[in-house]
C-alpha positions as CSV (number, residue, x, y, z in Angstrom):
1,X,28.3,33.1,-33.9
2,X,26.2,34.7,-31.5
3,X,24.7,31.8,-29.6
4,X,26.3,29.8,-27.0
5,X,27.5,26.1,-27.4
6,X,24.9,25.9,-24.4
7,X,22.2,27.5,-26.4
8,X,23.0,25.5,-29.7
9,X,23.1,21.8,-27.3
10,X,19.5,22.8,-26.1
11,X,18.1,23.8,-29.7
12,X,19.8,20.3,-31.1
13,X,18.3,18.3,-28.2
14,X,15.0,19.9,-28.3
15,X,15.1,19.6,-32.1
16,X,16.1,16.1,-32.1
17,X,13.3,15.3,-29.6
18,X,10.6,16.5,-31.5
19,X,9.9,19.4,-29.6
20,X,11.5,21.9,-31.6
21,X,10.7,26.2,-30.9
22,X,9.4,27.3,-33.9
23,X,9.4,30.8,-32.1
24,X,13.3,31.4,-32.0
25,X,13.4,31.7,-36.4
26,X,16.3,34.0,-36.0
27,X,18.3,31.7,-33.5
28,X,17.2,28.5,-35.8
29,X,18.4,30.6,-39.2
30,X,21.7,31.2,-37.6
31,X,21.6,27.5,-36.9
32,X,21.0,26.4,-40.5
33,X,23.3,28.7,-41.9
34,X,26.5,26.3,-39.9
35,X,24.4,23.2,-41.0
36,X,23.2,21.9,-37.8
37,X,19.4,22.3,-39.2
38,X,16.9,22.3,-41.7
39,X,13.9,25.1,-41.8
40,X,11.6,23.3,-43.4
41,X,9.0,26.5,-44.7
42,X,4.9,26.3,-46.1
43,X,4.3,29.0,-48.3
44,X,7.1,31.4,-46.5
45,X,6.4,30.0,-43.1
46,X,8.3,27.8,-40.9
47,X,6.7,24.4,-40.9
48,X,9.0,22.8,-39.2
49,X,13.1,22.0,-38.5
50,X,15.1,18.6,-38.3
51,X,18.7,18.3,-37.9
52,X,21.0,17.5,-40.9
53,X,23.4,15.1,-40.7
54,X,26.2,17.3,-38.8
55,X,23.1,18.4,-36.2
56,X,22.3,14.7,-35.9
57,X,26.2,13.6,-35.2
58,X,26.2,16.4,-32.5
59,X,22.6,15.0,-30.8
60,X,24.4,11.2,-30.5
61,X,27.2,13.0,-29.3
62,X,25.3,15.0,-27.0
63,X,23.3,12.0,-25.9
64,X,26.9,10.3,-24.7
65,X,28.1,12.5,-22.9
66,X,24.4,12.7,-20.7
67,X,23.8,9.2,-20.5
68,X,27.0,7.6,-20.8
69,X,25.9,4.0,-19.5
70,X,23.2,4.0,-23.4
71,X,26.6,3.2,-24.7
């Protein structure tokens, strides 16, 4: 793993927001290959990302421990 649990948190936030950074492929590869994401490619070329199921346990997760009074 050579990303921080910071780094992964900002990707699964941003991801789960909509706003994902198609620019960091490597970053988001290393991310899919633990399961926290989906590359979704076009003809070779990233199209887009959503979280998997284990990515979209961590965003709730994530979203808890921000915003503790959502619960």
């Amino acid at each position: 793993m050579s990303y921080t649990k910071k780094d992964r948190n900002d990707a699964i936030v941003l991801i789960g927001s909509g706003h994902p950074d198609i620019s960091r492929a490597s970053f988001y590869e290393e991310l899919e290959s633990f399961n926290w994401i989906k590359i979704c490619k076009l003809n070779g070329v990233i199209s887009g990302v959503e979280l998997t199921f284990l990515g979209k346990q961590l965003l709730q997760h994530l979203i808890k421990n921000l915003h503790p009074e959502w619960d």
